[in-house]
Structure formats: C-alpha cells, structure tokens
N, C-alpha and C positions, 0 to 999 in steps of 0.2 A: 113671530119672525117676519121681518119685514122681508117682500121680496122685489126681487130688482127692477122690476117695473116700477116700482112705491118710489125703490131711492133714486132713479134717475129722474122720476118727474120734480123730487123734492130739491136738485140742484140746480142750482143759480146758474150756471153755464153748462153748454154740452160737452163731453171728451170725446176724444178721438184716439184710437188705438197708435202706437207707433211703435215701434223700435230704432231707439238712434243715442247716442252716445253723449251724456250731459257731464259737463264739469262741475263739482261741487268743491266746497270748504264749509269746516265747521264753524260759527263762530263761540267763543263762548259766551255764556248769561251773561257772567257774572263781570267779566273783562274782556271786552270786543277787541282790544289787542292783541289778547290770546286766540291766533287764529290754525286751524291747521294748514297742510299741505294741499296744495289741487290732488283733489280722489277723484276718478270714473267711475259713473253708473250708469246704467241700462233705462233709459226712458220710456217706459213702460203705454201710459197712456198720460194724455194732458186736458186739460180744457182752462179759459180763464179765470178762475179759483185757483188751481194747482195744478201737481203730476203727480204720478205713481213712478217713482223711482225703485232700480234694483240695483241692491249697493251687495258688496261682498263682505264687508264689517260693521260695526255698529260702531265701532272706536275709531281713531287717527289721534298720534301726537297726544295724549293721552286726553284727547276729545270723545265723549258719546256723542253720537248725533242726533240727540234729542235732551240730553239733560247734562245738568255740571255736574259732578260725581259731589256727594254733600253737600253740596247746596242748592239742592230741590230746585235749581232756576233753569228756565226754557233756554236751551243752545236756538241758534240759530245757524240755516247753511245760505252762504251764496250761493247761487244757482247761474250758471253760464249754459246755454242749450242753443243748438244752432238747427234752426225751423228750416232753414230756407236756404240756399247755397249762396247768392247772391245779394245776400243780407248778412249785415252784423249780427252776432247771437243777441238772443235774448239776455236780459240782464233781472236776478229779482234776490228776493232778501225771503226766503221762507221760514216758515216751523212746521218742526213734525205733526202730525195730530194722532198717528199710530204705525205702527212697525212689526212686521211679523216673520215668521219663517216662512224662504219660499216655499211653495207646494209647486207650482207649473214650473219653474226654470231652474237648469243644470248649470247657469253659469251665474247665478250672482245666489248670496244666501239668505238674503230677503227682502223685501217687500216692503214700502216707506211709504206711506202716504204724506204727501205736503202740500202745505194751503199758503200760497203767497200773500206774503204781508206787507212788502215793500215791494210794487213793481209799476215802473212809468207807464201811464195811459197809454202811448206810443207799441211800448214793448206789449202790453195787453191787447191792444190791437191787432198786432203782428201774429201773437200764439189766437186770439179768436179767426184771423181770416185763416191761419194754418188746421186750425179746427173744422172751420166749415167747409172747406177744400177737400179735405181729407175721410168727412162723413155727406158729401152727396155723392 
C-alpha cells in the first residue's frame, strides 16, 4: 500500500484543499457537439495537474462523465472554476482518471478525480499562485 506521504512526493504539483463551487459540462468522446447542460460540483481540492471534484451524478443529458455509453471512448468535461473574485474563472478541458462513492461528504455523491488536458499557461498560472497562497 502506498502511503500518502509516497503519493504526494510522487506529484508534479502541490494541492490545496478548497471548497468553492465549479461549473462543469460533459463533452462526449465520441461527438464534441454532443455536449451536455452546465452541472455544479463541489471543488474539493486542486493543484496544477487537476481537482478533486464532488458531483451529485455520474450522468447529464444522457452523458457519463467519464465515458460514451458503448463506445469505450473517454468523455471529456469543461471545467469553469472561479479561484479568485477579482479574476475571470479559470478555463480547462479535463478527463476523468477515477470516480468513486463519496465517503466524507453529505452533499454531493461522489468523488471525481480530474487531470487537465487542455488548459492555457495563463489559466495554470493563476490555479498554481491560488495553490500556493492557499498552502503557506
């Protein structure tokens, strides 16, 4: 078993705990036209690789958020997250890399890890200095 000292040294960026409200949409694999509705989830913790989102469904618009139903291809979700009050949100284009039942929280029903795969320099800048701000 690895333990959590292992896996934080082993990540490329540090995270920071939060709680603050992100906007997402699904996209699909398979047809990026097919997108769903703006969903809220619970932004859990972040760092520049990803966040730990808490979403209350796995579906929208007959979207998974993580895969196109028969045809095994990766969904992707846009990601809208506002760091900073006096700043435009952040902008990014993630994929899931795993999703579980919550255990610690009453308000969303699980747990999404996501690793940004599309997000401007700029905008990674912005979630790293809200990172370090946030863990001195």
């Amino acid at each position: 078993m690895v333990q959590d000292k292992d896996r934080k040294e082993k990540r490329k960026y540090p995270r920071a705990k939060v709680q603050r409200l992100a906007r997402y949409r699904i996209i699909n694999g398979v047809n990026s036209d097919k997108v769903s509705k703006t969903l809220r989830g619970l932004l859990l913790n972040i760092s520049g690789g990803g966040i730990l989102l808490g979403v209350r469904e796995l579906t929208a618009d007959g979207l998974h958020i993580s895969f196109t139903e028969g045809m095994g291809e990766q969904n992707r979700l846009a990601l809208e997250i506002d760091l900073f009050p006096d700043r435009p949100p952040i902008r990014a284009i993630g994929k899931v890399v795993w999703y579980q039942k919550s255990t610690g929280h009453t308000d969303h029903g699980f747990d999404v890890g996501i690793e940004f795969k599309d997000i401007s320099e700029e905008d990674r800048e912005t979630v790293l200095n809200f990172v370090n701000r946030s863990i001195l």
